[in-house]
C-alpha positions as CSV (number, residue, x, y, z in Angstrom):
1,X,6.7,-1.4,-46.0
2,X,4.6,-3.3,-43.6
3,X,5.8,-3.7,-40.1
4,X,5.9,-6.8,-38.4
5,X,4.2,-7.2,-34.6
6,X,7.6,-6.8,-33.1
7,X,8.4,-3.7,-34.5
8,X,4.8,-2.5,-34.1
9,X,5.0,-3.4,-30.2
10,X,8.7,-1.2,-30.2
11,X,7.2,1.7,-31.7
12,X,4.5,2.2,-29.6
13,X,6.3,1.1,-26.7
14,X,4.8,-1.8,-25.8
15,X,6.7,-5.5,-24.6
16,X,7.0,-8.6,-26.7
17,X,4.2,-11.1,-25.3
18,X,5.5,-12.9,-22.2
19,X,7.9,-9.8,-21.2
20,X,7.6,-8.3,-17.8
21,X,9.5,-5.7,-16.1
22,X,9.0,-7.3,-12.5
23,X,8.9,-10.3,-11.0
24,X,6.4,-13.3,-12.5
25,X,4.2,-16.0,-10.4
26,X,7.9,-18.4,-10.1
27,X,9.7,-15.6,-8.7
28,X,6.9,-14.4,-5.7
29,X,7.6,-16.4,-2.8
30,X,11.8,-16.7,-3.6
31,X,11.5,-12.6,-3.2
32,X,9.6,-12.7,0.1
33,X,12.0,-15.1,1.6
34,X,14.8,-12.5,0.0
35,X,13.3,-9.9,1.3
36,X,12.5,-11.2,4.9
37,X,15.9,-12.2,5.7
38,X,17.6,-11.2,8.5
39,X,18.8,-7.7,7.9
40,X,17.6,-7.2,4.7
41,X,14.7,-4.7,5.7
42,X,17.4,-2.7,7.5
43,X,20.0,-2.7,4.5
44,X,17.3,-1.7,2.4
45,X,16.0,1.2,4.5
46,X,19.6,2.8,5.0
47,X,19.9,2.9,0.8
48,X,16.2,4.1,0.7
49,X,17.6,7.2,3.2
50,X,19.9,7.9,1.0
51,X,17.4,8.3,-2.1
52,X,17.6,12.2,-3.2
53,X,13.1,12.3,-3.7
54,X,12.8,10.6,0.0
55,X,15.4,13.2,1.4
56,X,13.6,16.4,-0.2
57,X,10.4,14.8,1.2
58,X,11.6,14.6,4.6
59,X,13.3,18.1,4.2
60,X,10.2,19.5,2.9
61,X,8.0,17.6,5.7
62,X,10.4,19.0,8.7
63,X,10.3,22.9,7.0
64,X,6.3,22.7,7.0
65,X,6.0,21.3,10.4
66,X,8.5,24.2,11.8
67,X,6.4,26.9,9.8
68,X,2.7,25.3,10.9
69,X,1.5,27.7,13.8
70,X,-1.5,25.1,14.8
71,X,-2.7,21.3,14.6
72,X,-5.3,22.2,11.8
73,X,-2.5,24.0,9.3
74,X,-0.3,21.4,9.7
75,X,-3.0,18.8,8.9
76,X,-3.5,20.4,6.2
77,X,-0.5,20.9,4.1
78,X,0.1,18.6,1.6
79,X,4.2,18.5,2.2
80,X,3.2,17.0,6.2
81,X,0.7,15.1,4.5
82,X,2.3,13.4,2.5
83,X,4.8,11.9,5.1
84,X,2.4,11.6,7.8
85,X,-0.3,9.8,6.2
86,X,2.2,6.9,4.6
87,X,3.8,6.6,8.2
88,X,0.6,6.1,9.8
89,X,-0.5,3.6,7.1
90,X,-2.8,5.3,5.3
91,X,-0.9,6.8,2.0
92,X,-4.1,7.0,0.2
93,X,-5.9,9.3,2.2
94,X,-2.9,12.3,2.0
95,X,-5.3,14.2,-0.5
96,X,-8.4,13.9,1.8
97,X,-7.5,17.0,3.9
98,X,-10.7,17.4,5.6
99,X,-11.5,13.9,6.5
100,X,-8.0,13.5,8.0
101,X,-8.0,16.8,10.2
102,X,-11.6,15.6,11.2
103,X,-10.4,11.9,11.7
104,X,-7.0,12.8,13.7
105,X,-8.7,14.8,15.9
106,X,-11.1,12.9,17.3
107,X,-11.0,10.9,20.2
108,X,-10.3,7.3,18.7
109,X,-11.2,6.2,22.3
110,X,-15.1,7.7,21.3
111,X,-17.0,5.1,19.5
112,X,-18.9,7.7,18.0
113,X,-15.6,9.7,16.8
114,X,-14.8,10.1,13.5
115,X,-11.3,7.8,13.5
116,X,-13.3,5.2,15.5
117,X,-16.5,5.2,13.1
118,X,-14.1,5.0,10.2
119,X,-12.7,2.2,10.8
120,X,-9.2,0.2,12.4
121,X,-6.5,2.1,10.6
122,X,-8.1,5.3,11.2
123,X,-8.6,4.5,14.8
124,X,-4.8,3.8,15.4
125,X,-3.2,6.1,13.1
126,X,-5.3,9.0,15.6
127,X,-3.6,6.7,18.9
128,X,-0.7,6.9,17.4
129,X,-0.3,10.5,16.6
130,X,-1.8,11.5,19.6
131,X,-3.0,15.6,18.4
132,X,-6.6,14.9,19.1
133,X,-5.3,15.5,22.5
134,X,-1.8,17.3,22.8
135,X,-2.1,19.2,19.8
136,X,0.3,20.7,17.2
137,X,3.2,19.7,20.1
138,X,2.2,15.8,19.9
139,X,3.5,16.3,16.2
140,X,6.1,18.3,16.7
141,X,7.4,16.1,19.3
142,X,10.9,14.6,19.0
143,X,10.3,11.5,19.3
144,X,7.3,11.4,17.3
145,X,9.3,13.3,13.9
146,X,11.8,10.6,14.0
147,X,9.4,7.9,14.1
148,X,7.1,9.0,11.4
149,X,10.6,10.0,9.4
150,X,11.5,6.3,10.0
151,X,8.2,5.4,9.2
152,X,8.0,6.8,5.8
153,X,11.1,5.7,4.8
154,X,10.4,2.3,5.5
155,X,6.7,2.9,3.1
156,X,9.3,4.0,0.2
157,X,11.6,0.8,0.5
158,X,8.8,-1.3,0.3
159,X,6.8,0.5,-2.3
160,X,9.8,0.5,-4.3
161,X,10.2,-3.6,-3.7
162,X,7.0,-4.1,-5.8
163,X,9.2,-3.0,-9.3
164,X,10.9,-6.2,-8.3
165,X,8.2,-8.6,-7.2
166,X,4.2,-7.2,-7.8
167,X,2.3,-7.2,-4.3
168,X,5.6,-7.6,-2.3
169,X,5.0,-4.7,-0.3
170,X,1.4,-5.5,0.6
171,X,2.8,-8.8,1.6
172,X,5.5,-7.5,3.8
173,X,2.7,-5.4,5.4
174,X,0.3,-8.3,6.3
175,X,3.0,-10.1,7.5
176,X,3.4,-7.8,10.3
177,X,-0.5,-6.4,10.9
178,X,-2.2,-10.0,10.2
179,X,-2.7,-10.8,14.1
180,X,-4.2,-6.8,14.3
181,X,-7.1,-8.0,12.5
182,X,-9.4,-9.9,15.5
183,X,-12.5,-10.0,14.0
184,X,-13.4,-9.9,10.3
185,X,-14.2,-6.2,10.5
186,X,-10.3,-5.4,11.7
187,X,-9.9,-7.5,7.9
188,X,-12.2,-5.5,5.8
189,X,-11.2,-2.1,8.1
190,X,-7.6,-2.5,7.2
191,X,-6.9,-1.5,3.0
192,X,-3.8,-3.9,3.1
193,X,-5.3,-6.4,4.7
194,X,-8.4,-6.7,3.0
195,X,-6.0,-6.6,-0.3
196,X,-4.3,-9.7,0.7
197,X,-6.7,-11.7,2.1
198,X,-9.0,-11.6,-0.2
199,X,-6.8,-11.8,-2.9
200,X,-5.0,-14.6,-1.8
201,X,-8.4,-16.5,-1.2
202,X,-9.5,-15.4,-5.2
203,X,-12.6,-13.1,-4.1
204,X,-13.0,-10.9,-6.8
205,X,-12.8,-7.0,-6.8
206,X,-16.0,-6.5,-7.6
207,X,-17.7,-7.8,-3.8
208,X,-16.7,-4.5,-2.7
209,X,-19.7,-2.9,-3.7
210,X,-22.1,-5.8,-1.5
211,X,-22.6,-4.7,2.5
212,X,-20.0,-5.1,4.8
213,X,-22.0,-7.7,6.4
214,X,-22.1,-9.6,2.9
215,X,-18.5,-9.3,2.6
216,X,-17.2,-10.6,5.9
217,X,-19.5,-13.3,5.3
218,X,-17.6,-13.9,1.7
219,X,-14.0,-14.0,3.9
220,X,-15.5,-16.3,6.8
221,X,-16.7,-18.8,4.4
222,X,-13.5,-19.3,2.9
223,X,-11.1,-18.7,6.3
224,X,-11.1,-19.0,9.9
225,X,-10.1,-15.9,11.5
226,X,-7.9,-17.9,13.8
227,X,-5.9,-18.1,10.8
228,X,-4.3,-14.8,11.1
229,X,-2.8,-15.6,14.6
230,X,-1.0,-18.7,13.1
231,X,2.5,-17.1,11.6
232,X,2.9,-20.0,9.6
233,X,-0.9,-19.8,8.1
234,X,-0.2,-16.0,7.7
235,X,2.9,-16.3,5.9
236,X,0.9,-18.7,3.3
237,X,-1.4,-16.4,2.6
238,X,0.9,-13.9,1.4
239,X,2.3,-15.9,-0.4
240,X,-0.4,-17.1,-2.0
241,X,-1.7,-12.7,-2.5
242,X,1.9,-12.8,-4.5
243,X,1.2,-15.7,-6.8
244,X,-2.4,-14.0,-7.6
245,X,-0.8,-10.4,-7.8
246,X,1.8,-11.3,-10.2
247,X,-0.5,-13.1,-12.4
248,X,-2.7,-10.3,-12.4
249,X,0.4,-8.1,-13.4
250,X,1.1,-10.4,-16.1
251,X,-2.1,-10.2,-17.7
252,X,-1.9,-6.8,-17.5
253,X,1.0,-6.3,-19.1
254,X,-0.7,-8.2,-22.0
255,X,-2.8,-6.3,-22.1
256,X,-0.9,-3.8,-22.8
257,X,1.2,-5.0,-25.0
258,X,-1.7,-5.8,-27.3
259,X,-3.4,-2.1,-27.3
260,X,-1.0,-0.8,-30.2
261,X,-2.3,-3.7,-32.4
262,X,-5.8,-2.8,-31.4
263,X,-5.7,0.8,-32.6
264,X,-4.7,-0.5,-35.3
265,X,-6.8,-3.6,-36.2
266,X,-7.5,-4.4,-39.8
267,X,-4.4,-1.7,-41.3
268,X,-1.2,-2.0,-42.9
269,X,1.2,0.4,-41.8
270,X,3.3,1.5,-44.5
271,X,6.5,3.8,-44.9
C-alpha cells in the first residue's frame, strides 16, 4: 500500500502545508492590542503564579538563596540562576556562571568593569541587583526577592504568549525598553532590542558577524534613533518584528512539514 502525503506527514508527525500551531502574519498586531489591554498583563501574571513549573522554580530559587552562605555560591547555582538572570533580562546567560559572577560584581559605574564593558543590559541588570556592592544581603533583601519573583513571573507569561502569537513577547519587551536605547549601541547592546529592530527593518541575521561599527551603521541607514522616543513609531515597529517573526515561523514550519518527505524522496512506502 502506498501512502498518500497526508498520511506520510501524520506518521512522522509533521502538519499539513499551511498548518500552524500559533498565530500567522493576520493575527500579529490583533494579539498585541489583546495583549496590551488594560489589565490583561496583570490577569495573565496572577494565572502564570499559579503554574505548578513557575511555583517549584520560585520554591527552588527561595531554598538556594536561604542555603547560599556568600554572593559567589549564590551566583553560581543554577536554581538562583535561573530566576535571577530572566528577571534581570538576561535569560540567556543563566548557564554562563563565570561571566555572570564576574559581570554582577563589578562596579557598572567603572567603565572599565566587566557589566559596563559588556554592554547595557549587563550594566543595569549589576545596578539593579546591587551585590557588587552590598553583597549576598543585596540579594537576600526583601524587597529585592519579591521583585525578581515578580520579575520572573512576568518572563514566563510572556514567553508563554509567543505559543499564541510568534515574537509577541519580544514585542511586549521593546515596547517597554525602546526609549532605554539612546544611542545605536544601547540598540545593538540590548538582545531584545536588537531582535526587533532589526527584524522589523528586514536586516538579515547574518550582519551579526560584520563590526559593531558596521552594524549600527546598517540600523542608522534605515532608522532615526529618535524613533525609539516616539511611542507611536515604537509601537509600529513591533508590529512590524511580529509580521516578520510570524512569517519566519511559518516558513519554518514548512519546513518542517516537508522533512518526512525528504527522507524519503524517490520511495514508495509500502505495508
Amino acid at each position: 500500500m502506498v501512502l498518500s502525503l497526508t498520511q506520510v506527514q501524520a506518521l512522522f508527525g509533521a502538519q499539513a502545508s499551511g498548518a500552524s500551531s500559533s498565530g500567522n502574519a493576520a493575527a500579529a498586531i490583533p494579539a498585541l492590542k489583546r495583549v496590551t489591554e488594560a489589565g490583561a498583563e496583570a490577569k495573565g501574571m496572577a494565572q502564570e503564579r499559579k503554574d505548578p513549573v513557575t511555583l517549584t522554580t520560585l520554591a527552588q530559587f527561595r531554598r538556594a538563596l536561604d542555603k547560599a552562605d556568600t554572593i559567589e555560591k549564590a551566583l553560581s547555582d543554577p536554581r538562583i540562576l535561573q530566576v535571577l538572570m530572566p528577571a534581570l533580562g538576561l535569560p540567556d546567560q543563566a548557564a554562563n556562571v563565570g561571566m555572570v559572577r564576574r559581570a554582577l560584581l563589578s562596579d557598572p559605574s567603572d567603565p572599565k568593569g566587566v557589566a559596563a564593558q559588556l554592554g547595557s543590559s549587563w550594566k543595569a541588570a549589576a545596578e539593579t541587583l546591587g551585590a557588587w556592592e552590598k553583597g549576598l544581603d543585596a540579594l537576600r533583601d526583601p524587597a529585592m526577592v519579591q521583585r525578581l519573583s515578580d520579575a520572573f513571573v512576568k518572563y514566563q507569561y510572556r514567553l508563554g504568549l509567543n505559543e499564541q502569537q510568534p515574537g509577541l513577547a519580544d514585542a511586549l519587551y521593546f515596547l517597554e525598553a525602546a526609549k532605554n536605547a539612546k544611542d545605536v549601541f544601547g540598540v545593538l547592546g540590548d538582545g531584545v532590542i536588537r531582535r526587533v529592530v532589526t527584524g522589523a527593518l528586514g536586516l538579515p541575521d547574518s550582519m551579526a558577524i560584520q563590526s559593531v561599527e558596521t552594524q549600527g551603521r546598517a540600523v542608522t541607514s534605515r532608522m532615526k534613533l529618535e524613533t525609539l522616543q516616539d511611542d507611536r513609531a515604537v509601537r509600529k515597529l513591533a508590529e512590524r518584528y511580529l509580521i516578520v517573526a510570524a512569517n519566519k515561523a511559518a516558513e519554518s514550519q514548512a519546513a518542517q512539514a516537508s522533512d518526512p518527505m525528504a527522507v524519503i524522496t524517490g520511495l514508495s512506502i509500502r505495508a
